[in-house]
C-alpha positions in Angstrom: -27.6 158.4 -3.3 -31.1 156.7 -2.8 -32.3 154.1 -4.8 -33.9 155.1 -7.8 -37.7 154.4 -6.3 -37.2 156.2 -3.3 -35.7 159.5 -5.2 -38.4 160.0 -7.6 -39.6 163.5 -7.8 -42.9 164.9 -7.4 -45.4 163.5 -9.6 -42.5 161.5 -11.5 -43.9 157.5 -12.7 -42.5 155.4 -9.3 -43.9 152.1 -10.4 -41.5 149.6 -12.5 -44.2 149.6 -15.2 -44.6 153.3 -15.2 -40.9 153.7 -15.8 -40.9 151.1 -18.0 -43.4 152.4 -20.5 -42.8 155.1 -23.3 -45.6 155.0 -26.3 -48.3 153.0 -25.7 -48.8 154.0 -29.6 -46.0 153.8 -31.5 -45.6 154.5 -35.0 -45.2 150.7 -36.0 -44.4 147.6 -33.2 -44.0 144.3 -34.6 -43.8 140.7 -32.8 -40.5 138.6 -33.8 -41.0 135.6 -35.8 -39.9 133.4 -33.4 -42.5 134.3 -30.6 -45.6 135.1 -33.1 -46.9 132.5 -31.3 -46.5 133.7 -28.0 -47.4 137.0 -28.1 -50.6 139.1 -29.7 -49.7 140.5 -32.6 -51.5 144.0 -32.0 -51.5 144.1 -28.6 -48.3 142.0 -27.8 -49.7 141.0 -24.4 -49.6 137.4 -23.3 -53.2 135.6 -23.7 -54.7 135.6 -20.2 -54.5 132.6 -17.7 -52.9 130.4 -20.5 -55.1 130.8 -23.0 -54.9 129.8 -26.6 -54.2 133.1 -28.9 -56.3 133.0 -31.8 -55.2 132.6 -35.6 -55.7 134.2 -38.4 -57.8 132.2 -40.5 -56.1 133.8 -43.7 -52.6 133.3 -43.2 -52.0 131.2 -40.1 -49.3 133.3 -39.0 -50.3 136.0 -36.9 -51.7 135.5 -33.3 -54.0 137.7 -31.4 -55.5 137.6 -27.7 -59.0 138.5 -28.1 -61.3 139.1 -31.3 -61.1 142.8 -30.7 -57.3 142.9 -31.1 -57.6 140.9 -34.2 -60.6 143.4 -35.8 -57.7 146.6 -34.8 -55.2 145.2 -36.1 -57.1 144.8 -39.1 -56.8 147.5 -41.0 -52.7 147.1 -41.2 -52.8 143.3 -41.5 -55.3 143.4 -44.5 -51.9 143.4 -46.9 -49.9 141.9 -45.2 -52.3 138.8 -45.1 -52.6 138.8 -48.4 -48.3 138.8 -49.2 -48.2 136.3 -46.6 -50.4 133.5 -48.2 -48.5 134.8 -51.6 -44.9 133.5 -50.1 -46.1 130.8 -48.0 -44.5 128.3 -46.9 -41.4 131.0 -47.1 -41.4 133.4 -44.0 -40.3 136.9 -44.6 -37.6 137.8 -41.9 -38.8 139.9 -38.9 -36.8 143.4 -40.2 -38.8 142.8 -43.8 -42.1 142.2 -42.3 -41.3 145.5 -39.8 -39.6 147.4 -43.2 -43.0 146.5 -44.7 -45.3 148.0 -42.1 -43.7 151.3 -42.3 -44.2 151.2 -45.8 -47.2 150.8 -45.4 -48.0 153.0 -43.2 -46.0 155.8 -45.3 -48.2 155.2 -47.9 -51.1 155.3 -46.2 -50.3 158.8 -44.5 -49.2 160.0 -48.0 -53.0 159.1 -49.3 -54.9 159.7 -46.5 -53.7 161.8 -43.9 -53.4 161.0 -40.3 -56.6 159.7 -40.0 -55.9 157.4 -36.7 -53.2 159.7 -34.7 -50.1 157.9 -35.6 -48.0 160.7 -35.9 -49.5 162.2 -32.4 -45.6 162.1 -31.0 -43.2 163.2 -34.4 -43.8 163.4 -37.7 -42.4 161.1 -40.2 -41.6 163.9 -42.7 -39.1 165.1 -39.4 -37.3 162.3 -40.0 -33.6 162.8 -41.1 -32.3 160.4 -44.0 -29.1 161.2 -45.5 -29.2 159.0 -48.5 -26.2 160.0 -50.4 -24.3 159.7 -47.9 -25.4 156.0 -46.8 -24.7 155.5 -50.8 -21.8 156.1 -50.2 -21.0 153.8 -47.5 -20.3 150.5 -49.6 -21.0 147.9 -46.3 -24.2 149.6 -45.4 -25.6 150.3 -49.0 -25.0 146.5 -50.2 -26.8 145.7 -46.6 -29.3 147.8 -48.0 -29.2 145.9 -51.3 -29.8 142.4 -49.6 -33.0 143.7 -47.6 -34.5 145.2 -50.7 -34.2 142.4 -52.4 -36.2 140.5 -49.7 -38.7 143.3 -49.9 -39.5 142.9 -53.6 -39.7 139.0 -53.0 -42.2 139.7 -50.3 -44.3 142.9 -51.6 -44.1 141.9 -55.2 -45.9 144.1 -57.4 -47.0 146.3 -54.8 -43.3 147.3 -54.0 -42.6 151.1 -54.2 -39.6 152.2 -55.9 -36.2 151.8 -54.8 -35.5 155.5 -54.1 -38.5 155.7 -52.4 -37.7 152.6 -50.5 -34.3 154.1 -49.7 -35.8 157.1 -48.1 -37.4 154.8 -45.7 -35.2 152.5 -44.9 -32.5 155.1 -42.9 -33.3 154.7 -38.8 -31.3 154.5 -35.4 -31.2 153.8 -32.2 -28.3 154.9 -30.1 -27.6 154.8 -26.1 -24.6 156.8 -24.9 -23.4 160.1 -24.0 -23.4 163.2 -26.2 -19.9 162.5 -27.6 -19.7 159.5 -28.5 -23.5 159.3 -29.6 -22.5 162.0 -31.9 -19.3 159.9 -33.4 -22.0 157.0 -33.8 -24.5 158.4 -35.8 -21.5 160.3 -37.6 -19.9 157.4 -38.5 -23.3 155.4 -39.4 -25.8 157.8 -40.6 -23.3 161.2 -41.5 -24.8 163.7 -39.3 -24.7 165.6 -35.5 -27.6 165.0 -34.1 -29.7 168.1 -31.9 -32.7 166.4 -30.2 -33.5 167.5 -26.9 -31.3 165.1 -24.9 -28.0 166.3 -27.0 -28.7 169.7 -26.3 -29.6 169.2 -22.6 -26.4 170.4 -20.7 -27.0 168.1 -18.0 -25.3 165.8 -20.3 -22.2 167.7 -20.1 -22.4 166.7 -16.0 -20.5 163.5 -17.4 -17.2 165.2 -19.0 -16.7 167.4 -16.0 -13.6 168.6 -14.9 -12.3 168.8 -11.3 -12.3 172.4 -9.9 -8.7 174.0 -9.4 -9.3 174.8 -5.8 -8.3 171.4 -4.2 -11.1 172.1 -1.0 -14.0 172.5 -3.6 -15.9 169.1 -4.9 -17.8 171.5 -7.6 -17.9 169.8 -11.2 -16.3 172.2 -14.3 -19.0 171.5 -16.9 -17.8 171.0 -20.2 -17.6 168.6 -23.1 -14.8 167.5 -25.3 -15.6 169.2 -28.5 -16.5 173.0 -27.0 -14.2 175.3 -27.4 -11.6 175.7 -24.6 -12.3 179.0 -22.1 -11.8 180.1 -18.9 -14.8 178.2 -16.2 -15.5 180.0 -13.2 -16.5 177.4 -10.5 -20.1 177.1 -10.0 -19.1 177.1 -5.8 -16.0 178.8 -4.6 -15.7 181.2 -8.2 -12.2 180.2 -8.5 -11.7 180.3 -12.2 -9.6 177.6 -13.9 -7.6 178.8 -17.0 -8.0 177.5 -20.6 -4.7 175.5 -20.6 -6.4 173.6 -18.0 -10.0 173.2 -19.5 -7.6 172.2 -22.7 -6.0 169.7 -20.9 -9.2 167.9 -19.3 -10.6 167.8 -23.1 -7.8 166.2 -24.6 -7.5 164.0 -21.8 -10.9 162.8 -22.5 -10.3 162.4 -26.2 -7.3 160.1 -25.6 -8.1 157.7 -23.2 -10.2 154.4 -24.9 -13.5 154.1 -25.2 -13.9 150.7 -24.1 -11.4 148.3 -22.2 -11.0 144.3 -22.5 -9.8 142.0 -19.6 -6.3 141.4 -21.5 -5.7 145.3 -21.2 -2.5 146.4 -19.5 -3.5 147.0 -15.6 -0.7 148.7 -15.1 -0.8 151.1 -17.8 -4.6 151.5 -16.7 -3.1 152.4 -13.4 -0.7 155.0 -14.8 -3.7 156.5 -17.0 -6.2 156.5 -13.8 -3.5 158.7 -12.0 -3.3 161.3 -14.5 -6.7 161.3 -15.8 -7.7 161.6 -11.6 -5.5 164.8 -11.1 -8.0 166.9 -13.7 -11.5 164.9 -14.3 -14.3 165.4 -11.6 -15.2 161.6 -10.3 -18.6 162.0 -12.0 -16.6 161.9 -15.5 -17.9 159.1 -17.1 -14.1 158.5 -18.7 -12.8 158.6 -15.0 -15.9 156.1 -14.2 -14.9 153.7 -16.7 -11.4 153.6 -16.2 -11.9 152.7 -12.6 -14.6 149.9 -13.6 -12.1 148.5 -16.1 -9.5 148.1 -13.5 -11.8 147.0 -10.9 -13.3 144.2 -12.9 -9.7 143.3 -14.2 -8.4 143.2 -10.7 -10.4 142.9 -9.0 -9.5 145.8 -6.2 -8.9 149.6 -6.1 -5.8 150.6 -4.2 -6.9 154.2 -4.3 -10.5 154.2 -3.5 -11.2 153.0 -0.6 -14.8 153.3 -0.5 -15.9 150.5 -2.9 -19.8 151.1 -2.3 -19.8 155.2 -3.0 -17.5 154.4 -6.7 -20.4 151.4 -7.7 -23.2 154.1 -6.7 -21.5 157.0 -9.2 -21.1 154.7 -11.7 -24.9 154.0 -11.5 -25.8 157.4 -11.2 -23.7 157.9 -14.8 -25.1 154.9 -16.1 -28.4 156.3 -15.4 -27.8 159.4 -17.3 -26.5 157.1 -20.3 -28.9 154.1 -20.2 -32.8 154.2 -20.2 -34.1 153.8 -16.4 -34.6 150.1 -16.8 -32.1 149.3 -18.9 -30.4 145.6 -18.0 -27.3 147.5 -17.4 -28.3 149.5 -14.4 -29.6 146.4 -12.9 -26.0 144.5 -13.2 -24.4 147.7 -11.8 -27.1 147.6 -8.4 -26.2 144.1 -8.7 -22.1 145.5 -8.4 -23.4 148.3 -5.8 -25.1 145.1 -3.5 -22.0 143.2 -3.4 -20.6 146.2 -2.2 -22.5 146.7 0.6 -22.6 143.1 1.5 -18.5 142.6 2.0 -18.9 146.1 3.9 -21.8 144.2 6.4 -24.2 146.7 5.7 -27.5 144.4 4.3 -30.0 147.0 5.3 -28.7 149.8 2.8 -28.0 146.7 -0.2 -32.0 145.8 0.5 -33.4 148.7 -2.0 -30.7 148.3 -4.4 -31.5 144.7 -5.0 -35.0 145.4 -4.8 -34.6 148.1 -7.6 -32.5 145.7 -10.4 -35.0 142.8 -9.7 -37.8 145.4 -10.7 -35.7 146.0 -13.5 -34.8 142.1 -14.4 -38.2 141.7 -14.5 -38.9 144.3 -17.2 -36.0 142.9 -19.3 -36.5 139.2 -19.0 -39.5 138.1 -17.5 -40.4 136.5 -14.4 -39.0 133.3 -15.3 -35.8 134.0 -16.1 -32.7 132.7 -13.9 -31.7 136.5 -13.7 -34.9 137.8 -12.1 -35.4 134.7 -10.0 -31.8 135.0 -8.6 -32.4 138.1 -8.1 -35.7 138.1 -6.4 -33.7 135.3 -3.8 -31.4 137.7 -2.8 -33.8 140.3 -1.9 -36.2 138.3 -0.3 -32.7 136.9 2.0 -31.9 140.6 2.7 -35.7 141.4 3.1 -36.7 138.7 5.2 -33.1 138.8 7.4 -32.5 135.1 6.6 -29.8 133.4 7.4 -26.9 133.6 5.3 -23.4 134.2 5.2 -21.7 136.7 2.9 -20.3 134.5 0.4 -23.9 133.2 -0.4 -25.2 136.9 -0.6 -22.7 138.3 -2.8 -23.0 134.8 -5.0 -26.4 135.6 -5.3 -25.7 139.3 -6.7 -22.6 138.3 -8.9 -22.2 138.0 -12.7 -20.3 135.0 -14.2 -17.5 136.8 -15.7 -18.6 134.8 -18.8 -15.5 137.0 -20.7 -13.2 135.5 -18.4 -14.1 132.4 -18.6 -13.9 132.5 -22.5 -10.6 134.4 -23.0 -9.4 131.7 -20.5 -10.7 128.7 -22.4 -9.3 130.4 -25.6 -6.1 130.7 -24.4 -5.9 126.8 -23.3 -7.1 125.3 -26.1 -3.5 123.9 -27.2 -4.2 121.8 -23.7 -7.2 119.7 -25.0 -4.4 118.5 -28.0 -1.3 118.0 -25.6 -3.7 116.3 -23.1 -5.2 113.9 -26.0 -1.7 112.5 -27.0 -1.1 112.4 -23.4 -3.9 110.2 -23.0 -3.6 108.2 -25.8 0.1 107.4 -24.4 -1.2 106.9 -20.7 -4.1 104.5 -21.7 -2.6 102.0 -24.1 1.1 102.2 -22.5 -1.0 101.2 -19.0 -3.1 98.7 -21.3 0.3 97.2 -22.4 1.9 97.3 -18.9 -0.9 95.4 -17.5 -1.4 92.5 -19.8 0.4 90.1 -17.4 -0.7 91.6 -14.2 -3.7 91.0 -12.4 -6.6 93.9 -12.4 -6.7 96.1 -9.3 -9.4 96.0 -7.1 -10.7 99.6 -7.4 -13.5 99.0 -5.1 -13.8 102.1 -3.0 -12.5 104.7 -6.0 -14.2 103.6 -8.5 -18.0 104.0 -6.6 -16.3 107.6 -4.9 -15.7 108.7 -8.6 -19.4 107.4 -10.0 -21.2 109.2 -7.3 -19.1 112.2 -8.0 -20.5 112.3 -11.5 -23.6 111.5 -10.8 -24.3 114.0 -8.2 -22.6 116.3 -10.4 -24.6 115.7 -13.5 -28.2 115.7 -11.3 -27.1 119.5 -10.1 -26.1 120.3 -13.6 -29.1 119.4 -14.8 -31.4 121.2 -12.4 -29.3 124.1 -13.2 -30.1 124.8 -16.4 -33.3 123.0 -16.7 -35.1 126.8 -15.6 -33.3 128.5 -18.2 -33.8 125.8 -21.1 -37.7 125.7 -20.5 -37.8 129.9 -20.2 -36.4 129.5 -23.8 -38.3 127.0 -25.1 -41.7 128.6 -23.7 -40.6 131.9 -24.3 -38.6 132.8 -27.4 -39.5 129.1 -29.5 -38.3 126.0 -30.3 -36.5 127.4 -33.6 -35.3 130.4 -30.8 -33.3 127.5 -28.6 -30.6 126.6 -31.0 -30.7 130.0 -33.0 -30.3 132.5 -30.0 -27.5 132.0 -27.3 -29.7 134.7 -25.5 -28.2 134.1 -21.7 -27.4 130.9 -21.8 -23.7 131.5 -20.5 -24.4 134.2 -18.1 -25.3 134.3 -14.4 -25.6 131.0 -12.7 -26.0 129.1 -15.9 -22.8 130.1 -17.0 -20.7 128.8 -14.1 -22.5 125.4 -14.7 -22.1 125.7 -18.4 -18.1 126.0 -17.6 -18.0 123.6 -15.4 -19.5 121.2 -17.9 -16.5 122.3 -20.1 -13.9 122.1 -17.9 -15.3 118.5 -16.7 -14.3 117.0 -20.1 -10.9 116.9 -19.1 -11.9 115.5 -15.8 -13.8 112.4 -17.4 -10.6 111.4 -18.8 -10.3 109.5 -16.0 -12.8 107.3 -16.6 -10.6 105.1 -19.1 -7.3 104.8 -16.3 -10.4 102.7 -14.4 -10.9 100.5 -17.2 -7.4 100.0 -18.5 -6.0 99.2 -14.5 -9.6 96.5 -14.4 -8.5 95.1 -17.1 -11.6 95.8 -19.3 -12.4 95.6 -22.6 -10.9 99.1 -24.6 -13.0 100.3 -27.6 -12.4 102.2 -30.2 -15.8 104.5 -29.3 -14.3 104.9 -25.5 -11.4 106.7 -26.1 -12.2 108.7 -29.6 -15.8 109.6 -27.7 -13.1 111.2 -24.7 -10.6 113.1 -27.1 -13.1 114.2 -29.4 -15.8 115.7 -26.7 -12.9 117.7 -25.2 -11.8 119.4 -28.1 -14.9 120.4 -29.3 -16.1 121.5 -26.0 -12.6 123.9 -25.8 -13.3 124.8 -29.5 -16.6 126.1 -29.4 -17.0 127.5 -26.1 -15.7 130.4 -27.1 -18.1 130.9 -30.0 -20.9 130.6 -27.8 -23.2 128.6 -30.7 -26.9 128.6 -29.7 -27.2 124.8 -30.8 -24.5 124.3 -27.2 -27.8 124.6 -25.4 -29.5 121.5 -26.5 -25.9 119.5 -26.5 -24.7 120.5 -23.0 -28.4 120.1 -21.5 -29.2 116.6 -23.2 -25.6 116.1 -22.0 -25.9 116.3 -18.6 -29.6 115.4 -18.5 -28.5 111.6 -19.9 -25.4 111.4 -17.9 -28.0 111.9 -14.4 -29.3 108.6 -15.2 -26.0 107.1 -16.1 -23.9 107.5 -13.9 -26.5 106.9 -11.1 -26.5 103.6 -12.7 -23.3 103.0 -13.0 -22.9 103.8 -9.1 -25.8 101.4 -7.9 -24.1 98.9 -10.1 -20.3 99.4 -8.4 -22.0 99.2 -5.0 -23.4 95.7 -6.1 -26.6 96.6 -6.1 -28.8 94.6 -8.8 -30.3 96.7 -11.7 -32.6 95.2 -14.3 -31.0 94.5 -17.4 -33.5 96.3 -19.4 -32.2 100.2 -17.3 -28.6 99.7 -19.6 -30.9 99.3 -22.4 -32.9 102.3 -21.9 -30.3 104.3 -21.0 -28.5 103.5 -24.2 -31.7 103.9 -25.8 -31.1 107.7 -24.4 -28.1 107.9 -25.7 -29.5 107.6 -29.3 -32.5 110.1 -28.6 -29.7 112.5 -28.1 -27.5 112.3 -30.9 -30.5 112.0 -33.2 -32.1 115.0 -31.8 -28.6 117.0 -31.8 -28.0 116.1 -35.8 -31.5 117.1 -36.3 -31.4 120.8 -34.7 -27.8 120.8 -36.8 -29.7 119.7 -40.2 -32.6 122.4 -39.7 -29.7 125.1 -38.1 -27.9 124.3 -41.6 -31.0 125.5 -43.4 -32.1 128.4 -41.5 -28.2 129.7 -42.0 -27.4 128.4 -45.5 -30.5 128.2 -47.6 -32.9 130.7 -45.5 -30.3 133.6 -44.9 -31.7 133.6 -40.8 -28.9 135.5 -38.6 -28.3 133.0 -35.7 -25.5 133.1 -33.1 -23.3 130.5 -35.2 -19.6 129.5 -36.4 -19.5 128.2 -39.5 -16.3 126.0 -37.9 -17.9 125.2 -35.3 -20.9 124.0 -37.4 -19.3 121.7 -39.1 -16.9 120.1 -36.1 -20.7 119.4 -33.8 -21.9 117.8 -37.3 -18.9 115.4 -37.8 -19.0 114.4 -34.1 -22.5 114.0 -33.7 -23.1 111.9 -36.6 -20.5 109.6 -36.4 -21.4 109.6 -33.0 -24.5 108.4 -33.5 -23.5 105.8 -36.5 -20.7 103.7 -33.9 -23.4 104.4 -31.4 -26.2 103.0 -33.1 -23.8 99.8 -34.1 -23.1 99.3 -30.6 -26.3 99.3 -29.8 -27.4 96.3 -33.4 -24.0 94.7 -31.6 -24.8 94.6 -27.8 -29.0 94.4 -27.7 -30.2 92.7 -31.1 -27.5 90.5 -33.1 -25.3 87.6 -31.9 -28.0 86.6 -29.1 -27.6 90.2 -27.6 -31.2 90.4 -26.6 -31.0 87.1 -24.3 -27.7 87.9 -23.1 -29.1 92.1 -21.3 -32.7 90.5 -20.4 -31.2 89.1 -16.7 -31.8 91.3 -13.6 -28.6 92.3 -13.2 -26.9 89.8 -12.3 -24.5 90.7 -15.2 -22.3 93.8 -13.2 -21.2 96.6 -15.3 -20.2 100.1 -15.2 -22.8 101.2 -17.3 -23.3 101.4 -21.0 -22.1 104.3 -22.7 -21.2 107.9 -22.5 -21.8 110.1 -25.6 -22.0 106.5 -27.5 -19.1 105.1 -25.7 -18.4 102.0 -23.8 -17.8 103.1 -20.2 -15.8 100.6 -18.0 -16.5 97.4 -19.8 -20.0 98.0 -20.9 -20.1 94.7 -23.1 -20.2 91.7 -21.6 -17.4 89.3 -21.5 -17.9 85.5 -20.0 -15.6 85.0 -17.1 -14.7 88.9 -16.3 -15.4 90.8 -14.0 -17.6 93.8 -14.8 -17.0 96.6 -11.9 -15.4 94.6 -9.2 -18.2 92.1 -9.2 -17.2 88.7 -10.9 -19.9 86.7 -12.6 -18.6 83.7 -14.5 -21.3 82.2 -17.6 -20.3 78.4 -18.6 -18.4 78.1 -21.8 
């Protein structure tokens, strides 16, 4: 199988735009609200060499590249303007804003005619609707309910009726094969679709059967709904019966659809061996049963050849997904790896070539995904140096379901490990109240400079993803959208930040076997962090982005300070106060994206990746975070001489300020203690 640029036909688009591009007209396009401001509103094109995008002087709110965009655009955005400065300060959602352009455009036709080619590609009057049966529906219809109700807020007087409206509003978009695109638009929109691609029998390739003569590799085309008959084999002509064609179908009706990574492998075994005795290995049932136990176990004990089972999957993935389609690039991705264990780099260099084109076309240049996967090509391009295990790192997926369903299931940990702690810290804080402090010299600086190095490369890990975001989807975007910010390389670091919360526990057995002062905001900051970080991983919120990257951001310049200070080396005063300073920023900014995420959910109706539980556990934390915080910092740097007291150049030694508004390690000075292993007596 050749890569899908090298096995273009004749006269077929080759380039990764070309495939890419379908109507460079369509009958409406519309800009999200959240990258309006990235993107022209007619042309949707970037402005060129970082140029501003203009403004509409009428409503500020759409953008456009040039003056000539803006004067073609006109003639759709003349309403809309006008409803726009209506509503202001309210924004309309993006769906009302797109429900109102084809209204618009309905109308329009309906008055005018097709004056400027819109319907050049279909009709709208070919468009299937199905209203009573969508009435019927009681989900969907009160769906319906809520967005006409934001349509007559927006449109006002100039909203059509509501059967009208109705008649419009039924649309979908579906990527599958035949069968189960039929059960999806039966089930949604009550009808069997017959467009050109479900009545190309091409389709049918992927619910073949395996011929009855054991030599022949022929497929038996069929489906699972046709009716069962005798198929003569394409090949050899031996004809298989219709008990057998019978039993292919109803093997393909009865095994799942989908598969999760808590399915029974073994019963997946026991279903792969029957369903692999009468479906051809280019049945995409047969495909996706061996995925499933693949990804599950990682291993096939009855395929040998990994590489040629990756490439059929993408070859059926091809026929179900649109050429650049993010999928097909994580299966090349799968199909790489493949070649890579096998030590053949020359035949993975086109396949990684092929899902960076198509990374590219999904994400953008500047997302961790392309630029991953643009490193891996240019290693197998350029023959650098690498071993296997950085290769296939390169080309794999954080199994970000994994990782979830793992944290999930170990939740009840964060709570045994809590009382656990609680028990270790103040039983070792009772223990040692008559002993002398350890000298922890040589641990303690091991442990900072683990922490520090650790929060550095988190930081510079997810710094490329969190400024993609921000430039490219919006500041509102960031902590609305989870968009990828568990996946790929993010996510192992994202996990890792996780998992490191049980870790940090650690840092309290330093200051209890020191002898340091034990605060209240030390050990509730630990047990607190943990749980939530357990609770909501899960979830996914988007608002986790700005949390975990502040997160380790702050902890790169604390714990680097906290190891210069272990290793005795003098730091101004004033670097505890700025980092503690940090500290603040953070929580402030965290309970600010959680105010204005509480409004875009609550009052604004926005759909955001959010937990209403989750919500509200990040808003206790945070803000009484930041209240004991923001005393610690009145208590430390401003009352009771404070000021005087963190103004030396270090010759004060301490383990830092805080973490997460916590003391860490005897952050508050104490005359005649020793902060760190470094003793520094004050006169009574």
């Amino acid at each position: 199988m050749a890569p899908a640029h090298e096995s273009a036909p004749n006269g077929a688009a080759t380039t990764t735009y070309e495939r890419a591009r379908k109507f460079d007209a369509p009958f409406v396009h519309l800009v999200n609200n959240f990258k309006v401001d990235k993107f022209c509103s007619h042309c949707m094109r970037r402005p060129p060499n970082g140029a501003k995008l203009l403004t509409c002087g009428s409503c500020s709110f759409a953008r456009y590249c040039s003056k000539d965009c803006q004067k073609l655009a006109w003639k759709m955005h003349r309403t809309e303007c006008r409803r726009l400065k209506e509503v202001f300060p309210q924004l309309p959602l993006t769906e009302v804003l797109f429900m109102s352009r084809i209204v618009d455009k309905v109308l329009f036709l309906e008055e005018h005619g097709d004056k400027f080619g819109w319907e050049k590609h279909r009709k709208w009057t070919d468009l299937m609707g199905h209203q009573e049966e969508l009435r019927a529906d009681e989900a969907r219809y009160a769906y319906f309910q809520k967005i006409l109700g934001k349509m007559k807020a927006f449109r006002k007087e100039e909203m059509i009726d509501e059967d009208k409206f109705f008649d419009i509003y039924c649309r979908s978009t579906i990527n599958s094969h035949r069968y189960q695109r039929h059960k999806e638009l039966q089930s949604k929109w009550y009808f069997t679709c017959a467009c050109d691609r479900c009545t190309d029998h091409s389709d049918d390739l992927l619910t073949s059967l395996k011929c009855t003569n054991s030599t022949c590799d022929e497929p038996l085309v069929t489906s699972e709904t046709a009716e069962p008959m005798m198929i003569s084999c394409a090949r050899c002509k031996t004809i298989a019966d219709e008990d057998y064609v019978k039993k292919g179908q109803e093997m393909m009706l009865s095994l799942p659809a989908s598969y999760s990574l808590t399915s029974d492998v073994e019963v997946l075994k026991k279903l792969l061996d029957s369903a692999g005795q009468i479906l051809h290995q280019k049945n995409i049932y047969l495909c996706r049963l061996k995925t499933a136990i693949f990804h599950i176990t990682g291993k096939l004990e009855s395929i040998e050849n990994i590489p040629e089972m990756q490439k059929l999957v993408y070859e059926n993935y091809r026929m179900i997904f649109p050429n650049m389609d993010r999928h097909n690039g994580f299966q090349l991705l799968h199909i790489v790896k493949a070649l890579i264990e096998q030590k053949d780099r020359i035949a993975a260099q086109p396949y990684a070539y092929d899902a960076m084109c198509i990374f590219e076309i999904c994400f953008g240049m500047e997302h961790p995904y392309y630029l991953q996967t643009l490193a891996l090509w240019t290693y197998l391009e350029k023959n650098i140096p690498k071993t296997d295990e950085e290769l296939i790192l390169s080309a794999s997926e954080f199994p970000e379901k994994t990782a979830k369903q793992w944290i999930n299931d170990h939740f009840l940990i964060t709570i045994q490990m809590s009382l656990v702690y609680v028990v270790v810290v103040f039983g070792t804080k009772f223990l040692m109240r008559n002993r002398q402090p350890f000298n922890l010299f040589v641990p303690l600086n091991a442990w900072n400079l683990f922490l520090a190095v650790f929060s550095i490369m988190g930081t510079i890990k997810l710094t490329p993803e969190f400024i993609s975001t921000l430039q490219n989807r919006g500041f509102q975007a960031s902590y609305c959208k989870i968009w990828d910010f568990t996946k790929g390389e993010n996510g192992y670091w994202v996990f890792l930040f996780i998992t490191s919360k049980l870790i940090e526990l650690t840092d309290t057995v330093f200051l209890v076997l020191r002898k340091r002062p034990l605060m209240f905001l030390h050990w509730y900051h630990h047990i607190l962090t943990l749980i939530y970080a357990f609770f909501s991983y899960p979830h996914s919120p988007a608002f986790n982005r700005w949390g975990i990257y502040l997160n380790f951001f702050v902890h790169a310049f604390m714990y680097s300070y906290y190891f210069l200070r272990s290793m005795k080396i003098r730091v101004p005063g004033v670097v505890a106060q700025f980092i503690t300073t940090l500290q603040i920023l953070q929580f402030v900014i965290s309970v600010a994206i959680l105010a204005h995420l509480g409004i875009l959910i609550y009052v604004q109706k926005v759909d955001c990746d959010f937990d209403p539980k989750v919500f509200m556990l990040a808003s206790f934390m945070d803000l009484t975070y930041l209240a004991l915080f923001v005393n610690f910092f009145l208590q430390s740097y401003v009352f009771g001489g404070g000021k005087s007291k963190y103004r030396s150049s270090g010759k004060a030694s301490q383990n830092g300020t805080v973490q997460n508004g916590t003391a860490k390690n005897g952050a508050v000075h104490q005359n005649g203690t020793a902060q760190n292993g470094v003793e520094h007596k004050k006169k009574q």
